[in-house]
C-alpha positions as CSV (number, residue, x, y, z in Angstrom):
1,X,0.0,0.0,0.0
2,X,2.9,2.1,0.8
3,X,4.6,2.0,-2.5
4,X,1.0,2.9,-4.3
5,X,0.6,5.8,-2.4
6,X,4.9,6.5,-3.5
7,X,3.5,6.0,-7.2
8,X,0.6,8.3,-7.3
9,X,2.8,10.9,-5.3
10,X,5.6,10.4,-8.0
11,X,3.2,11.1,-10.7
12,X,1.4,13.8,-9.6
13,X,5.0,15.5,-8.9
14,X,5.9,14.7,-12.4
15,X,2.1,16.2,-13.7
16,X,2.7,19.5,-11.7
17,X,6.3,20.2,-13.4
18,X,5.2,19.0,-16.6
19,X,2.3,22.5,-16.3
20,X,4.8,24.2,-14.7
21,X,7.3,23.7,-17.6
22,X,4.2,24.1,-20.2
23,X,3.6,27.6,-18.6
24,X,7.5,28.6,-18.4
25,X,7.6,27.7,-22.2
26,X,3.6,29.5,-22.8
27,X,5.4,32.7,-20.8
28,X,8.5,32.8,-22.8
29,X,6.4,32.9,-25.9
30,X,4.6,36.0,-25.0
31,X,7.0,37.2,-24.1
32,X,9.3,37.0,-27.2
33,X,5.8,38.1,-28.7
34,X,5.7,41.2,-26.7
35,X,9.3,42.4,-27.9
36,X,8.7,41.7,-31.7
37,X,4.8,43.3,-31.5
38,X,6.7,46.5,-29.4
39,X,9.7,46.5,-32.3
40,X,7.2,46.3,-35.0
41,X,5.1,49.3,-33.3
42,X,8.0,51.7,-32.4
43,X,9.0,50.6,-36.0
44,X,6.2,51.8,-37.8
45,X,6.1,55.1,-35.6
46,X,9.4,55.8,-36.9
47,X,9.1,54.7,-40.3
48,X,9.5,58.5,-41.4
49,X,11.9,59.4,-39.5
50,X,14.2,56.4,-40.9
51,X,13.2,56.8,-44.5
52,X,13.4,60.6,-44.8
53,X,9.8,60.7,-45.3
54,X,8.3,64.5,-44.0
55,X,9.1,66.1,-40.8
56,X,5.9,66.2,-39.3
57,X,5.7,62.4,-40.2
58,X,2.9,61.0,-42.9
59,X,-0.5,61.9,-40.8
60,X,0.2,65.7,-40.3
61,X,-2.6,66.5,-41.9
62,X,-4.7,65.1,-38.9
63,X,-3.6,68.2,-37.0
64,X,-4.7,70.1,-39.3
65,X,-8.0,68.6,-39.6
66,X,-9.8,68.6,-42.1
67,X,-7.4,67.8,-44.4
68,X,-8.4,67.6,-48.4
69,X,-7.1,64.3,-48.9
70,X,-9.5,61.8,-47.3
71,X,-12.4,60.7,-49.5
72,X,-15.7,62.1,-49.1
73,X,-17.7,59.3,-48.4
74,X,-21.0,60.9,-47.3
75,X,-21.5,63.6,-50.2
76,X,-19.8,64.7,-53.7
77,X,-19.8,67.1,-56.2
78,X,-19.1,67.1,-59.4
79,X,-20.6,66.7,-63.1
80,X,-22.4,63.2,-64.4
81,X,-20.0,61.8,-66.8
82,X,-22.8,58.2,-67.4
83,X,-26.3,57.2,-66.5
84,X,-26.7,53.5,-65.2
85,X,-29.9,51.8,-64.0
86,X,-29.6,52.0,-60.8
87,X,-27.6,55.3,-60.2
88,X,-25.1,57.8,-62.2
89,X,-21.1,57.5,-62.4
90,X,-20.1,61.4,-61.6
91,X,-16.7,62.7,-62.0
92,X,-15.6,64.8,-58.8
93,X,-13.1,67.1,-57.8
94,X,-9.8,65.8,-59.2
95,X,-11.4,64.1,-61.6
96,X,-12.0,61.3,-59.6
97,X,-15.2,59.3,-61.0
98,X,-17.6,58.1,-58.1
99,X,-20.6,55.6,-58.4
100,X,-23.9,56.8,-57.0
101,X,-26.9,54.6,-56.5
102,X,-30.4,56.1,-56.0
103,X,-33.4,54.6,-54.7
104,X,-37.3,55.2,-55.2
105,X,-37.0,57.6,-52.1
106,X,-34.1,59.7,-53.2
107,X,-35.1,63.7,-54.1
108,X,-34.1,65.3,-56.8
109,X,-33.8,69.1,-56.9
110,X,-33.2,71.3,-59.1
111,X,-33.1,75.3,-57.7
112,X,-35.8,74.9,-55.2
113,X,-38.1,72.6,-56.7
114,X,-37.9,69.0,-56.8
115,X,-36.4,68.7,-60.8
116,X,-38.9,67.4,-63.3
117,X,-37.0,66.5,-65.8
118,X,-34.6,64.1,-64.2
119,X,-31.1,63.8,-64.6
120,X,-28.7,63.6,-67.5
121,X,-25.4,63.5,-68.8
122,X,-23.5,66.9,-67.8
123,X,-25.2,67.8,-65.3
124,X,-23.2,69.4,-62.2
125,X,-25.0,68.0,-58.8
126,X,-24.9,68.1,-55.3
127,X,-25.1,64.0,-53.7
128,X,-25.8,63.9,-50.1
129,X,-26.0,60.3,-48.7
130,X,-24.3,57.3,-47.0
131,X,-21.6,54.9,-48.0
132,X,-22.5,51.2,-48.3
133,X,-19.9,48.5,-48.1
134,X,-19.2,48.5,-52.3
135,X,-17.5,52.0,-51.7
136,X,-20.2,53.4,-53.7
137,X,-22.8,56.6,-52.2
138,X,-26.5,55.9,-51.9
139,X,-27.6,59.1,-52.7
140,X,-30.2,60.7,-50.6
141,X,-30.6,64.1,-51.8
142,X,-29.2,65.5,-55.0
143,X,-29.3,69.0,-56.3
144,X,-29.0,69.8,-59.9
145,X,-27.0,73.3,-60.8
146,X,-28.6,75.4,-63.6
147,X,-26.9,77.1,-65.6
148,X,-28.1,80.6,-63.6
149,X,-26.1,78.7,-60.8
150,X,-22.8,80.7,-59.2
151,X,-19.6,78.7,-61.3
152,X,-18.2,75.5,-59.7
153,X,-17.4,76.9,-56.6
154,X,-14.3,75.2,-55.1
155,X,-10.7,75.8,-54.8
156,X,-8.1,73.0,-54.3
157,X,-9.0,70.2,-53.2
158,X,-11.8,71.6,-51.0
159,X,-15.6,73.3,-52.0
160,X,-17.9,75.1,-51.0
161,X,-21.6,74.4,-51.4
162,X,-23.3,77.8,-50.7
């Protein structure tokens, strides 16, 4: 009986190191983790500053917010360049061309009456709406310019609506 008792002793002493030595090794790998995920970060932060990239580093602009070079993803302006079923293709500021989806529900003006006529091809517009997940705007309002309308009014990279 004495020796059994020895046994289950000896191999619950051998169970106990083997999760000590598991966790030793488990620990060691985080940790190595933690110094390549911290060399990576500290890395990246310095990227500029290693590559002679600007002095302020690339995201200066966010100081300055807002900064004309993010995309507008909630509203556009700019002049329909083709007409599609479900939506327009517009090119924008920078002659970037932007897919716009209207719905049954989206109004159309044109001065300060909903436009009659609908839209066309050279037309300068106005879209207010949302992004969806295709990087495309469902439009919810869009306002036509006549030709009575003040000229294109932007300058750079940034407009003006009114």
């Amino acid at each position: 009986m004495e020796e059994h008792k020895r046994d289950i002793l000896k191999w619950m002493v051998i169970g106990i190191a083997g999760f000590v030595i598991v966790g030793l090794i488990f620990g060691a790998g985080m940790f190595v983790g933690g110094l390549k995920a911290k060399f990576s970060y500290r890395w990246a932060e310095n990227y500029h500053k290693n590559f002679a990239g600007p002095r302020g580093g690339f995201l200066e602009d966010l100081r300055r917010f807002p900064a004309g070079d993010f995309i507008n993803s909630h509203g556009v302006f700019g002049e329909i360049i083709e007409l599609q079923d479900a939506g327009f293709v517009i090119k924008s500021i920078g002659d970037a061309e932007k897919i716009i989806v209207t719905a049954k529900d989206t109004l159309i003006m044109k001065g300060g009456e909903a436009a009659e006529d609908g839209l066309k091809v050279g037309d300068r517009v106005v879209i207010i709406g949302s992004p969806n997940e295709e990087g495309q705007i469902e439009a919810k309002l869009i306002r036509i310019f006549n030709g009575e309308s003040r000229p294109m009014p932007y300058k750079g990279s940034r407009f003006i609506l009114f």
